[in-house]
C-alpha positions as CSV (number, residue, x, y, z in Angstrom):
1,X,0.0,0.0,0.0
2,X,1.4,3.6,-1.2
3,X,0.4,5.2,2.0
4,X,2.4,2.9,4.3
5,X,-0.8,2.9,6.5
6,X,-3.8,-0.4,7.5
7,X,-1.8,-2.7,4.6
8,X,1.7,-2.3,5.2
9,X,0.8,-3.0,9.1
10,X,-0.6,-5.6,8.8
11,X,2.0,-6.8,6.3
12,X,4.8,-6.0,8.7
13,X,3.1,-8.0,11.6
14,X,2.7,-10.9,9.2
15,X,6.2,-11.2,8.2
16,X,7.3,-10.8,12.3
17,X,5.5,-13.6,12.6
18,X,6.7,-15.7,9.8
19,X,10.2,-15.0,11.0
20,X,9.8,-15.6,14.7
21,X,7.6,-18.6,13.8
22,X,9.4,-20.1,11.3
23,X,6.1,-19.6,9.0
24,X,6.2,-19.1,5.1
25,X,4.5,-16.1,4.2
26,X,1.9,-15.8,1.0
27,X,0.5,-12.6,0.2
28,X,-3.2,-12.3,-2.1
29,X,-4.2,-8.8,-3.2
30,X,-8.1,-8.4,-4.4
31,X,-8.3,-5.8,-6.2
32,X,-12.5,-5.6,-5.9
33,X,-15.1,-7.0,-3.6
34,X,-15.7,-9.6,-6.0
35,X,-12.9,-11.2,-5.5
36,X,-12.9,-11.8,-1.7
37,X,-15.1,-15.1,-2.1
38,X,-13.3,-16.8,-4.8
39,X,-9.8,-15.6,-3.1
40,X,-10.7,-16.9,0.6
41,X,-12.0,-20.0,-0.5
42,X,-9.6,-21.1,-2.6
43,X,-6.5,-20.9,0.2
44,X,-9.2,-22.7,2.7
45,X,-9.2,-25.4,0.3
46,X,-6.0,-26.0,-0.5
47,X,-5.7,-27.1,3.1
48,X,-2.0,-25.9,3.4
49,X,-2.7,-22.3,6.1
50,X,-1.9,-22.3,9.8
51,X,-4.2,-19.0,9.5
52,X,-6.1,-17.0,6.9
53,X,-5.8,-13.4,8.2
54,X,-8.3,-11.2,6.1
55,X,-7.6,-7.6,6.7
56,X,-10.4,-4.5,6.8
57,X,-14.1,-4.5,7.8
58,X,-15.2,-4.7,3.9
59,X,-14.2,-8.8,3.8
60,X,-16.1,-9.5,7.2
61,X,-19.2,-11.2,4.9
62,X,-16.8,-12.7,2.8
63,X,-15.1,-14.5,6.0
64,X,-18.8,-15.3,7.3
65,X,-19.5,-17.0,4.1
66,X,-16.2,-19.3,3.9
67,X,-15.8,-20.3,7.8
68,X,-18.7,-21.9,7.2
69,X,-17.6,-24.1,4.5
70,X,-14.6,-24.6,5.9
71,X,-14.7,-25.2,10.0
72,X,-11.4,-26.8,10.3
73,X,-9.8,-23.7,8.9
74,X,-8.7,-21.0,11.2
75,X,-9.6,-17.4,10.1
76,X,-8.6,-13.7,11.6
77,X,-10.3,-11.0,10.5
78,X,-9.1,-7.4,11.3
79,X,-11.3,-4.6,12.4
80,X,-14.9,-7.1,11.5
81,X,-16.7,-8.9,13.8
82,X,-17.8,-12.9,12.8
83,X,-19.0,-15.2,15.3
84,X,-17.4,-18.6,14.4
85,X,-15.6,-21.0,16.8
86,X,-13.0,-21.0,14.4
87,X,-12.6,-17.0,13.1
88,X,-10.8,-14.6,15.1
89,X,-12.4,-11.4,15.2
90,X,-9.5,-8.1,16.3
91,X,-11.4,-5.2,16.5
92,X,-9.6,-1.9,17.8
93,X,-10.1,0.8,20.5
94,X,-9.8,3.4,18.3
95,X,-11.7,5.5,20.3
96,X,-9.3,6.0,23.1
97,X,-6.7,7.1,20.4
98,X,-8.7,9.2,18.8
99,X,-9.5,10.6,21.9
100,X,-5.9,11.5,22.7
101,X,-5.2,13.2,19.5
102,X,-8.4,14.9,19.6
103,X,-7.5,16.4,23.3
104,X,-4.0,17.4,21.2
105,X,-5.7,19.1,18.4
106,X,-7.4,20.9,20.6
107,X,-4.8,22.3,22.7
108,X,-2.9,23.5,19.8
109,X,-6.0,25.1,18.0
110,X,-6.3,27.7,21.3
111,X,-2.8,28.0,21.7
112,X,-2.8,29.1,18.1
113,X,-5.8,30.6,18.0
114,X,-7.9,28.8,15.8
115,X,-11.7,29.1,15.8
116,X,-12.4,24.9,14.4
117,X,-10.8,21.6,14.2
118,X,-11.6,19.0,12.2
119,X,-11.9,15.5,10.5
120,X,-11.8,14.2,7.0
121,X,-13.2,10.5,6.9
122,X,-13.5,7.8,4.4
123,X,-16.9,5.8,3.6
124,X,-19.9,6.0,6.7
125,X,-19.4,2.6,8.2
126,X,-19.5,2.2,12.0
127,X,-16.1,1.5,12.7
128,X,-15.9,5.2,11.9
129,X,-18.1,6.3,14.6
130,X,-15.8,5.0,17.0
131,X,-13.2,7.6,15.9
132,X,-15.2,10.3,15.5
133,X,-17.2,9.7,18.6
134,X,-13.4,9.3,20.4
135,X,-12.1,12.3,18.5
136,X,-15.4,14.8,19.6
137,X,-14.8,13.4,23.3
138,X,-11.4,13.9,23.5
139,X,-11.7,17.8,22.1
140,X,-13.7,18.7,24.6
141,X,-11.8,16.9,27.2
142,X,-8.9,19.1,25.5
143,X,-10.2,22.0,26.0
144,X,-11.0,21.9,30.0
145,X,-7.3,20.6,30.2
146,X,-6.2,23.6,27.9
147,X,-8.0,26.6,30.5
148,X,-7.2,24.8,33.7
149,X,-3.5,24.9,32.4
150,X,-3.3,28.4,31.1
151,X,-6.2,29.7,33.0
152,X,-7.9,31.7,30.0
153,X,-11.1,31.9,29.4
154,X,-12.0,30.3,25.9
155,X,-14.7,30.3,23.5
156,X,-15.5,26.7,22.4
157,X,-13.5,25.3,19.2
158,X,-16.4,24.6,16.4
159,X,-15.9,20.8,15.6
160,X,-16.0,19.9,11.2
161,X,-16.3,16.6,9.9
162,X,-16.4,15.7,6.3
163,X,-17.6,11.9,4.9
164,X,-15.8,11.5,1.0
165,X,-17.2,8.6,0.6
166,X,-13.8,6.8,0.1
167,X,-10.8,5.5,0.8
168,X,-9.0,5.7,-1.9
169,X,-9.2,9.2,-3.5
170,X,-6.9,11.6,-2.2
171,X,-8.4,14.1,-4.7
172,X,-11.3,14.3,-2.5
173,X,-9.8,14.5,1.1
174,X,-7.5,17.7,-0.5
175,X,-11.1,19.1,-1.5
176,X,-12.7,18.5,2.1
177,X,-9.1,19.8,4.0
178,X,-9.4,22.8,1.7
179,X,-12.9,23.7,3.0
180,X,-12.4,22.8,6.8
181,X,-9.0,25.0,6.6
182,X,-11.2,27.8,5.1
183,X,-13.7,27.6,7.6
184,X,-10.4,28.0,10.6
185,X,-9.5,24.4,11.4
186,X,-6.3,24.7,12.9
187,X,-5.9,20.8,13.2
188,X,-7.4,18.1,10.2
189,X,-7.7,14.3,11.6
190,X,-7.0,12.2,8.4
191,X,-9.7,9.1,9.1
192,X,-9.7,8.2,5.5
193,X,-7.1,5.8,4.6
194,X,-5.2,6.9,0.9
195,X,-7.6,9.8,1.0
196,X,-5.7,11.2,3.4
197,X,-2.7,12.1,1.2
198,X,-5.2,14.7,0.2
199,X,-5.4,16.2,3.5
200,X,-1.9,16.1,4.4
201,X,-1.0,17.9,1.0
202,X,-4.0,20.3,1.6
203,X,-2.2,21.5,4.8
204,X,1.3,21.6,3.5
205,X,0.1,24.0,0.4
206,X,-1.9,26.2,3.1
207,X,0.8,26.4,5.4
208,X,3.7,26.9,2.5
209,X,0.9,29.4,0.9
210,X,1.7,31.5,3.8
211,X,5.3,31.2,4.2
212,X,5.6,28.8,6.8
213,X,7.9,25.8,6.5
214,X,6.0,23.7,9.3
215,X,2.3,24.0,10.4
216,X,0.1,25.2,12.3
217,X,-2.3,24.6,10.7
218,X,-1.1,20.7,11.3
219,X,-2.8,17.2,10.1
220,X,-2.7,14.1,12.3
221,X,-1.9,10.7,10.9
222,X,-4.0,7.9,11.0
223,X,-3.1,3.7,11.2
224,X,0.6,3.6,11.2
225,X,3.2,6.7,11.6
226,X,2.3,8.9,9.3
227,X,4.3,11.5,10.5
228,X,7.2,11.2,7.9
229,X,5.3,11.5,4.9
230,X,4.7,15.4,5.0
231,X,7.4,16.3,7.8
232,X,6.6,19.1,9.5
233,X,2.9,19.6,9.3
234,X,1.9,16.1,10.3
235,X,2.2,16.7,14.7
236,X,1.2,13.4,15.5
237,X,-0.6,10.2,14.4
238,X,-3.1,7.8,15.8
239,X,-1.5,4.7,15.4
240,X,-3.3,1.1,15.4
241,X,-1.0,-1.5,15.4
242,X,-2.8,-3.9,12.9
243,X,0.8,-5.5,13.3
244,X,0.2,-6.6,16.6
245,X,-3.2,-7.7,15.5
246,X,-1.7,-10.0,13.0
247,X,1.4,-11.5,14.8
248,X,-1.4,-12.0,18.1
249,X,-3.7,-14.0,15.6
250,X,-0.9,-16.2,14.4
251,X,0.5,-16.9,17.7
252,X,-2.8,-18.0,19.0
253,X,-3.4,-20.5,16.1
254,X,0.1,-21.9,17.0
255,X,-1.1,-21.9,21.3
256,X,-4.1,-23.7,20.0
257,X,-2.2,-26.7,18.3
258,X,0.6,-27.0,20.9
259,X,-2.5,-27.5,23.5
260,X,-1.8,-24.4,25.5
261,X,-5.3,-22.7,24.8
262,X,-9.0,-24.7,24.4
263,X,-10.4,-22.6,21.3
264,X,-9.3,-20.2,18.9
265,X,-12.4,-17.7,17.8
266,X,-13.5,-14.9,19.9
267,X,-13.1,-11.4,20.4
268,X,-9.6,-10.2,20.2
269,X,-10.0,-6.6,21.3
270,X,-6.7,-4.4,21.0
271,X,-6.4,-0.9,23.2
272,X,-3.9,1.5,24.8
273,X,-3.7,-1.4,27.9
274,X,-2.7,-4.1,25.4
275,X,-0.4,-1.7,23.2
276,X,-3.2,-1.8,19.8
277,X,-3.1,1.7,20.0
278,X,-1.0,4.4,20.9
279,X,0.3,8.1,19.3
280,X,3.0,8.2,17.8
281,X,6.5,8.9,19.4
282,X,10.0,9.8,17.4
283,X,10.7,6.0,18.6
284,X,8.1,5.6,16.2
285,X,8.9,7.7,13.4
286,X,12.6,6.0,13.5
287,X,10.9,2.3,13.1
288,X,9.0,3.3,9.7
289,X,11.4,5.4,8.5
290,X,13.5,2.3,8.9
291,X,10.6,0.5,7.1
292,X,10.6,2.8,4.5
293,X,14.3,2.3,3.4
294,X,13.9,-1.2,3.3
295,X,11.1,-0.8,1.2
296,X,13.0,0.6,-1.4
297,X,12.3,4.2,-0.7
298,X,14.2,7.4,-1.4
299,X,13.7,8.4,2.4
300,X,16.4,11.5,3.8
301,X,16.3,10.1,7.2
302,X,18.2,12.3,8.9
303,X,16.5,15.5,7.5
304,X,12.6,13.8,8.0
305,X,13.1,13.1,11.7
306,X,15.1,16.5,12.1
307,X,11.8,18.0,11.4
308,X,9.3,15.9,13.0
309,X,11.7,16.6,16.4
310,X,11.6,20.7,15.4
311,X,8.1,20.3,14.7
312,X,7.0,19.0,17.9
313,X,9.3,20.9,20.2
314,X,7.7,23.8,18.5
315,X,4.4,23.4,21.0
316,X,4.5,23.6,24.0
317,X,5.4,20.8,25.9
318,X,3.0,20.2,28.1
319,X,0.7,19.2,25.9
320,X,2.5,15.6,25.5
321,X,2.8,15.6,29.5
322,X,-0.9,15.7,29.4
323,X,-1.6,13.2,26.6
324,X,0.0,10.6,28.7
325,X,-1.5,11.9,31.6
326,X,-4.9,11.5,30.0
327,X,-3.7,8.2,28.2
328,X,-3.3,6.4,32.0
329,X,-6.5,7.7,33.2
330,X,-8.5,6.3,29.8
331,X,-6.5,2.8,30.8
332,X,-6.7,2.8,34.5
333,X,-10.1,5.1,35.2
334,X,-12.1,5.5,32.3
335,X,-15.6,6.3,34.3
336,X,-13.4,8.7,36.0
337,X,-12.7,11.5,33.5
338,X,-16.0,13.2,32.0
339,X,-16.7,16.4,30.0
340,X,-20.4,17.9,28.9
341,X,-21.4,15.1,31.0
342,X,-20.2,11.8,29.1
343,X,-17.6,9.9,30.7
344,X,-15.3,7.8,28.5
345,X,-16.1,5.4,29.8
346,X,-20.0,6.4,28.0
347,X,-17.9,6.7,24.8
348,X,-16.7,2.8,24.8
349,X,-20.2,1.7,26.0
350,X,-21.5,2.7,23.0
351,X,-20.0,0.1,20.6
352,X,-20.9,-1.0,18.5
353,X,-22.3,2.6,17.4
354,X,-24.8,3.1,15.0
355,X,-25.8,6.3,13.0
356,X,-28.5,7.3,15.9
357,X,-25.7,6.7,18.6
358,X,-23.3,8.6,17.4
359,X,-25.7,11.2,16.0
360,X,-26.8,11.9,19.8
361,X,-22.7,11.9,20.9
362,X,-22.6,14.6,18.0
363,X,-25.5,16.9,19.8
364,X,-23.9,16.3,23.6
365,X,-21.1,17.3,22.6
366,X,-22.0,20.2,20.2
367,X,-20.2,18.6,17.1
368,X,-21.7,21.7,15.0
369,X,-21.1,21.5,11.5
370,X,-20.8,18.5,8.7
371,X,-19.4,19.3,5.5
372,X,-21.8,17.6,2.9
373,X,-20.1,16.5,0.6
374,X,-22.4,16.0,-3.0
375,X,-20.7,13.3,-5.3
376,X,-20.7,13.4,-8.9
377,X,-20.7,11.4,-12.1
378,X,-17.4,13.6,-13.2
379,X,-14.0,11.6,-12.1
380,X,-12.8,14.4,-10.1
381,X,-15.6,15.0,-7.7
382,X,-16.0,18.7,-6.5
383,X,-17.7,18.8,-3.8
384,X,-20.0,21.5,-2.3
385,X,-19.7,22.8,0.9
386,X,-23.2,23.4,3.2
387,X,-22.7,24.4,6.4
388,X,-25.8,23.0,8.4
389,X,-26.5,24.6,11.8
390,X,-25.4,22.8,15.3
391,X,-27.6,19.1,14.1
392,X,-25.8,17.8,11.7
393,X,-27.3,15.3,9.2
394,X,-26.3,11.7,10.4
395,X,-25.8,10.3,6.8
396,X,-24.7,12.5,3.6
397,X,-26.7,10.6,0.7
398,X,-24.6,11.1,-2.8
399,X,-26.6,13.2,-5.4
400,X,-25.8,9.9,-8.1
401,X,-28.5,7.7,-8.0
402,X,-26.5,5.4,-5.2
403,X,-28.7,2.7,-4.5
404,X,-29.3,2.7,-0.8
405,X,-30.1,-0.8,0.8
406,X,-33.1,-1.5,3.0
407,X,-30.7,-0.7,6.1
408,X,-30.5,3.1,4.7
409,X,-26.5,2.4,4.8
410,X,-24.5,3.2,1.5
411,X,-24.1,0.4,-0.9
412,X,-20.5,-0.2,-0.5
413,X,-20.0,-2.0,-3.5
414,X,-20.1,1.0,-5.6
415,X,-17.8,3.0,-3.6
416,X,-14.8,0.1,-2.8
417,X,-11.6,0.7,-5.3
418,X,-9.3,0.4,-3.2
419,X,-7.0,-2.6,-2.4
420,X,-7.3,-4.7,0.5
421,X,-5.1,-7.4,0.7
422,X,-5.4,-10.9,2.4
423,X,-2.5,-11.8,4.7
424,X,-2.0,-16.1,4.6
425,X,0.4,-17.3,6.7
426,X,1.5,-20.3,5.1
427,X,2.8,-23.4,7.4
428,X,6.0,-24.9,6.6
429,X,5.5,-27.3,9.6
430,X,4.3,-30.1,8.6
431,X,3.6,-32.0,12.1
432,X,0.8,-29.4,12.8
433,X,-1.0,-30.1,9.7
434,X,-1.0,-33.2,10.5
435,X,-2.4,-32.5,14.0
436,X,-5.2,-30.9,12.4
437,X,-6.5,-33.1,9.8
């Protein structure tokens, strides 16, 4: 994946665990929906995978559909839920990182003086609510740290989010930035995958616009450490560590057949506590740089992580004291930290949201203003930008005729470009096949 983000995450925890396991590693690429089916079911069938890990929420009917066929056959699935005694399901606490970069992007939009933040996202599905819900939380919770540090009085930050519809189009996150950035966002969270090279682009042209060779305004990354793509104007990002995710899954198919756990499926749920998600450090920024080279990349090191450090010494610094302040009490005392009368604890309760749940976290929290975005039939969608007062439309339905399903959720089909890719981790042990059949 081009923007070293869900893919190459996933990818790198696969190939950890191939090495430390001794585990030959096969990678599949679909490159549309249609091909999940045919794609899953022909490595169940061959018999020969220790575990078929199927990466991003889009393949969880396709997974569904195959454990089925093929019970014997272990299956993860990252970020979808499927209740089979034989499929892994690791879903993420992305709301507790969102959270933490949202009480970050709000510090810096008052210390800078911004009026708004924002958020550019990908498709409406739910795992999306949990971010923004996270996000909205956390910039409130931002904002009481920010006065009872500095003791001003402030006005409230208005709150933007923007749905593009995908998450593959970086075309249309660089229209969305552009808006929010008009309308005074001092900080853009990029929630849109690929898209998101839009939004980090958008904010580098603002800031460079103005003569600045580093933001504010700033993005924050989204996945994996962004931070080195657009150095300088990317403060931090919200990293889930779809790596861990992976290498967890394959270890427990291994625990299984060595006796040392009873089943395999369930609920694999990755947080802060279990080190699923966390902001990104310079520690960080060092590792995928590192990452990068290997890749093949024509990466300055020196020069990128010069300006990440600049960049963050540049606010002041205790802000990060107070992100990992906040970051222990989300861990250790979630139902002990409220603002506008939620408690975080409220936040995580709510999963798994749904467009009415997070459409009331949206009002509580005064989450004023959604960007609609209207798609066209022209390749290069230009979107409109309506400002609607403080409620906000839960769904943005595309002016093409779309056809919406019974559920009223989009029809995903039309939207999905982009490529998700199928992890197998191929088993060059040939006692635990065996042991299995």
């Amino acid at each position: 994946g081009g923007e070293l983000s869900f893919n190459d995450m996933a990818y790198l925890g696969a190939s950890r665990a191939s090495k430390d396991f001794g585990l030959e590693l096969v990678e599949v690429q679909s490159t549309t929906e249609a091909d999940y089916l045919p794609n899953l079911r022909t490595l169940a069938k061959s018999g020969e995978y220790l575990v078929i890990v199927a990466v991003g929420f889009l393949m969880t009917d396709a997974v569904n559909t195959v454990a089925d066929e093929f019970p014997n056959q272990f299956f993860a699935i990252i970020d979808g839920y499927v209740e089979k005694p034989n499929v892994l399901s690791v879903l993420f606490k992305e709301h507790e990182g969102s959270a933490l970069v949202g009480a970050l992007a709000a510090m810096i939009a008052h210390h800078y003086g911004y009026k708004a933040v924002g958020v550019v996202l990908g498709m409406e599905i739910p795992v999306l609510y949990k971010f923004e819900a996270g996000y909205y939380w956390g910039i409130r919770y931002g904002e009481k740290i920010y006065q009872e540090k500095t003791g001003k009085s402030i006005t409230p930050l208005k709150i933007l989010y923007t749905y593009t519809g995908a998450f593959n189009d970086p075309a249309r996150g660089k229209i969305a930035t552009q808006s929010q950035l008009g309308l005074g966002a001092g900080v853009v969270y990029n929630v849109a995958g690929a898209t998101g090279l839009g939004i980090f682009e958008a904010v580098e042209e603002y800031c460079k616009s103005s003569g600045k060779t580093q933001g504010p305004p700033f993005a924050i990354g989204v996945d994996a450490d962004q931070d080195w793509i657009k150095p300088g104007f990317i403060i931090a990002s919200m990293m889930k560590r779809v790596d861990v995710g992976v290498y967890t899954a394959t270890k427990r198919a291994l625990d299984y057949y060595a006796g040392k756990i009873d089943k395999y499926g369930g609920i694999l749920a990755l947080g802060l506590q279990e080190g699923g998600i966390a902001v990104s450090t310079l520690e960080d920024l060092d590792t995928f740089l590192q990452i990068a080279i290997q890749a093949g990349r024509q990466v300055n090191r020196d020069e990128i992580y010069n300006k990440v450090k600049a960049m963050r010494e540049s606010i002041p610094s205790w802000m990060w004291d107070e992100i990992s302040k906040l970051a222990d009490q989300l861990k250790t005392n979630p139902a002990g930290v409220s603002i506008y009368g939620l408690t975080f604890k409220d936040i995580a309760d709510k999963i798994p949201y749904t467009s009415e749940s997070i459409a009331q976290v949206r009002s509580t929290l005064k989450v004023g203003v959604e960007i609609v975005e209207t798609t066209t039939t022209t390749p290069s969608p230009t979107p409109t930008t309506t400002t609607t007062p403080t409620t906000p439309t839960p769904t943005t339905t595309p002016t093409t005729a779309t056809p919406l399903t019974t559920t009223g959720a989009p029809d995903y089909t039309v939207y999905v470009v982009s490529v998700v890719i199928i992890i197998i981790i191929a088993i060059a042990v040939l006692a635990l096949l065996k042991r299995r059949k």
